[in-house]
VOGU-3710 file (C-alpha; in Angstrom, 3 decimals, decimal comma):
1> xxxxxxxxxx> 0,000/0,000/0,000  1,506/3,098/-0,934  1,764/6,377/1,038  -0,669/9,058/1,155  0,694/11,505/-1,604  -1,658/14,613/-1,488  -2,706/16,539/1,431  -5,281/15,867/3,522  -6,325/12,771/1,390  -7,608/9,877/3,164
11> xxxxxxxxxx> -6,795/6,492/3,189  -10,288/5,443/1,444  -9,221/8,077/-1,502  -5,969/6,539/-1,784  -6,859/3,027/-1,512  -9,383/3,241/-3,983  -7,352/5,486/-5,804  -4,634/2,902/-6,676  -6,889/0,185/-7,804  -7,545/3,189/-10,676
21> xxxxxxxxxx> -3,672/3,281/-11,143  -3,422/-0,044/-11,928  -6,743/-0,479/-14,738  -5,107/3,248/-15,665  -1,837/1,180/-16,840  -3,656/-1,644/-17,984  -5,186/1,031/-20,627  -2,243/2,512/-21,254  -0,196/-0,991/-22,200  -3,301/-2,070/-24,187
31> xxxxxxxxxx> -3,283/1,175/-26,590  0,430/0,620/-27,222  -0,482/-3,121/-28,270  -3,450/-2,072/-30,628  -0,707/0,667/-31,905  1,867/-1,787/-32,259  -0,759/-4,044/-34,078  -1,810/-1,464/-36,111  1,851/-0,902/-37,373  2,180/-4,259/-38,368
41> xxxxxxxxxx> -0,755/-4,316/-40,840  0,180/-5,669/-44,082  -0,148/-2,534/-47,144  -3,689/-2,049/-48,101  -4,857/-1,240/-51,977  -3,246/1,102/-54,032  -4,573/4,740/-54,245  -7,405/4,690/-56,663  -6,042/6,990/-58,576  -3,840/10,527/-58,053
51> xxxxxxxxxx> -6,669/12,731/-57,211  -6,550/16,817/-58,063  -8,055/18,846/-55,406  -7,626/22,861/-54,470  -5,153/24,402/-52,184  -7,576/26,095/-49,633  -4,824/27,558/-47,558  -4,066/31,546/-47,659  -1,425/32,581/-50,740  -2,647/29,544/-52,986
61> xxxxxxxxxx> -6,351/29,094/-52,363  -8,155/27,447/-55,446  -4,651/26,228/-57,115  -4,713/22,441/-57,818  -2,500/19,946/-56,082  -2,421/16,308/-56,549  -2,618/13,954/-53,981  0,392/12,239/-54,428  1,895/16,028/-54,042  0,514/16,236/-50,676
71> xxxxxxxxxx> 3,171/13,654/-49,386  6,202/16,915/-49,704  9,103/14,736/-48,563  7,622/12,436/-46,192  6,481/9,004/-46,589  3,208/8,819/-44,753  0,285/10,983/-45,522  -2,217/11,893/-42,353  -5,219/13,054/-44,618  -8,398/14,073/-41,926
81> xxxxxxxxxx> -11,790/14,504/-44,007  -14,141/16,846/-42,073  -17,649/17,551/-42,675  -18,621/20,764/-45,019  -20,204/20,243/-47,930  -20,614/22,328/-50,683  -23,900/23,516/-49,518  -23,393/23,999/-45,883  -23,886/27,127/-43,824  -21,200/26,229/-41,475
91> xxxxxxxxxx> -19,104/23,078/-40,738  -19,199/20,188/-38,850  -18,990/21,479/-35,172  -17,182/18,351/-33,565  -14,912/18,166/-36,479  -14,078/21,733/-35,983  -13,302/21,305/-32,668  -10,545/18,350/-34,013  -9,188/20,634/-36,410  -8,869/23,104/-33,708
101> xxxxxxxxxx> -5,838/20,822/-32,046  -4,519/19,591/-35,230  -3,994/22,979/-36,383  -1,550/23,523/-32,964  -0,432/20,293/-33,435  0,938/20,144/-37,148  4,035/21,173/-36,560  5,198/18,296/-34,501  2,917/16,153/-36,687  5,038/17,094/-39,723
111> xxxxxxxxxx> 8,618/16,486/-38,732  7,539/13,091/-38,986  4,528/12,617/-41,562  2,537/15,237/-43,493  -0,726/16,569/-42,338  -3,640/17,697/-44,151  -7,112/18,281/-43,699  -9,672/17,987/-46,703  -13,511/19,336/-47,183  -15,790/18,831/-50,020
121> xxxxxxxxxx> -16,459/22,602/-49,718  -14,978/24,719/-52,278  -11,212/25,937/-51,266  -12,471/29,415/-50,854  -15,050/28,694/-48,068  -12,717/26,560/-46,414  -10,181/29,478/-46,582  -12,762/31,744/-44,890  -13,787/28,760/-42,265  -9,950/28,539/-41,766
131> xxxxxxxxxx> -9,347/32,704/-40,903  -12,706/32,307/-38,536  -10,949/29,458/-36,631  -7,595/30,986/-36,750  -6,017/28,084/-38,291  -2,775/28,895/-39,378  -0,934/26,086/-39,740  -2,354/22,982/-41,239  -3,032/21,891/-44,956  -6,232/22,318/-46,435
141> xxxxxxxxxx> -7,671/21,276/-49,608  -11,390/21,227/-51,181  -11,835/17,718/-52,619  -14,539/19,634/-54,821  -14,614/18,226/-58,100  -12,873/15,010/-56,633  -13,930/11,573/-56,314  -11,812/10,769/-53,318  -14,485/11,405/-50,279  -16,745/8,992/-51,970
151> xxxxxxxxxx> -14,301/6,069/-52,932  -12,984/6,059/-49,275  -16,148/6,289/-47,528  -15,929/10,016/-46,383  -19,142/10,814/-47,911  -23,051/9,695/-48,387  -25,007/9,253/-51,370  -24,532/13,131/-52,308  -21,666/15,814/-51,522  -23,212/17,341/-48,759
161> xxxxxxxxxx> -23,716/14,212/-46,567  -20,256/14,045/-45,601  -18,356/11,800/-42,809  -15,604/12,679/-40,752  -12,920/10,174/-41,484  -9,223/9,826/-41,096  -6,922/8,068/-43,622  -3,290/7,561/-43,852  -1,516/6,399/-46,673  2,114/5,387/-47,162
171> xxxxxxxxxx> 4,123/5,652/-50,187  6,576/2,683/-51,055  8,838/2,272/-54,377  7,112/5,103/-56,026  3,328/3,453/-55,467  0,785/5,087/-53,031  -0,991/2,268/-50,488  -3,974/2,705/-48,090  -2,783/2,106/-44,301  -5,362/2,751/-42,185
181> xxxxxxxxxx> -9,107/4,511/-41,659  -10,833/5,047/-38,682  -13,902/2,720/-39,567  -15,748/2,961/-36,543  -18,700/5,498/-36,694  -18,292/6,836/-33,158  -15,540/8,357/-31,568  -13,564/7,679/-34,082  -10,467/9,704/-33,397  -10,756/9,844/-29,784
191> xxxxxxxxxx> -7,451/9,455/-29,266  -6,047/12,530/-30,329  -9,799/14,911/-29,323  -8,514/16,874/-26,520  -12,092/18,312/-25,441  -13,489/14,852/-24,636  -10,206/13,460/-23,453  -9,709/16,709/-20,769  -13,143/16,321/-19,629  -12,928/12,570/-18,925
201> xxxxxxxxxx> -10,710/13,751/-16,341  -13,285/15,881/-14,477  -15,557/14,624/-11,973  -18,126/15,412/-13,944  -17,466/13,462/-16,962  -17,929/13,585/-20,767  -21,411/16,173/-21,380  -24,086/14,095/-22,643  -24,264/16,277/-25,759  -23,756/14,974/-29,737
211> xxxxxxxxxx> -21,384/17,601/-30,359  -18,420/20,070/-28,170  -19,916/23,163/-27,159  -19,015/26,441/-29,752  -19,499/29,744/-30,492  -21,847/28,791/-33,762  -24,183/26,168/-35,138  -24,041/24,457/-37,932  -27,742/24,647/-39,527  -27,553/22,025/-42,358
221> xxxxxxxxx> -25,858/19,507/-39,561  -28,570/20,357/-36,994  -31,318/19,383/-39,958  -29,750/16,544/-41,532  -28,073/14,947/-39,079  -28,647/15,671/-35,722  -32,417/15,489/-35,989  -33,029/12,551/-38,290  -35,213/10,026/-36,883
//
């Protein structure tokens, strides 16, 4: 039994407290496993085909870049679809709230792997979402025009019923390969979501809302998704 480490904490706290440690571990050793697992996965199919989609970034908004282009020198491609469709009045808020972090986080992202975020809004909405946000440092692209959302499952039967989905790719002996994609529908990146990770800390817990609070709302989300029956 170890000593009391905080002050004034009881024994019952403490007690109880490292049971937590231990199942706390247990978590920790078992997403290293699924990681390491993950790693070991052999390549998956060959990129469909080198897609063209539109710089959406400030200095080259609406200038075409192909997919295999987004790979700059690095090897492994982090490409994070979230949901704004061409006829949206606002994005996705929970996938705003990702791109929030990855935006502070790209920089240490991209010393190992290149990062980009794609929309099937046109680049010069996404631009404007982008200055709104503040994002200054991630990739973004408009896969307008493209057929990528909807050959790797980041999109509905139309353009605006988009899915947030993360792919990576790796590129080996001059060919483009499919890694990995976050099939499952919920919580799909919840590794790397700091709102829901920070509050799962709190003795409150996770909100028991569909989306992270924000300063806007996302009309064509609250109508076509949210309240579907």
């Amino acid at each position: 039994m170890s000593e009391l480490r905080y002050p004034n904490e009881s024994r019952e706290y403490r007690d109880a407290r490292d049971v937590l440690l231990k199942e706390e571990q247990e978590l920790v050793d078992k997403v290293r496993s699924v990681a390491k697992r993950r790693r070991g996965l052999p390549a998956g199919g060959q990129l469909k085909e080198d897609y063209v989609f539109q710089w959406a970034n400030d200095g080259k908004v609406g200038k075409s870049v192909k997919f295999s282009e987004l790979f700059g020198d690095k090897e492994t491609l982090l490409l994070y679809s979230f949901m704004f469709g061409p006829n949206w009045d606002k994005p996705c808020p929970s996938c705003t709230s990702l791109v929030d972090g990855f935006d502070r986080t790209w920089y240490q992202v991209t010393r190992h792997a290149a990062f980009v975020a794609i929309a099937k809004a046109p680049a010069d909405r996404i631009n404007a979402w982008a200055k709104q946000r503040g994002w200054s440092q991630i990739e973004l692209v408009s896969g307008s025009g493209s057929a990528y959302q909807s050959d790797y499952r980041c999109q509905g039967d139309s353009d605006d019923m988009q899915w947030p989905v993360m792919h990576v790719f790796r590129r080996q002996s001059g060919k483009i390969f499919h890694f990995w994609g976050s099939e499952l529908s919920a919580n799909h990146v919840d590794t790397v979501w700091p709102y829901w990770n920070l509050m799962d800390f709190t003795p409150e817990g996770r909100p028991d809302i569909p989306t992270p609070p924000q300063t806007f709302r996302s009309e064509f989300l609250e109508k076509n998704y949210l309240n579907r029956e």
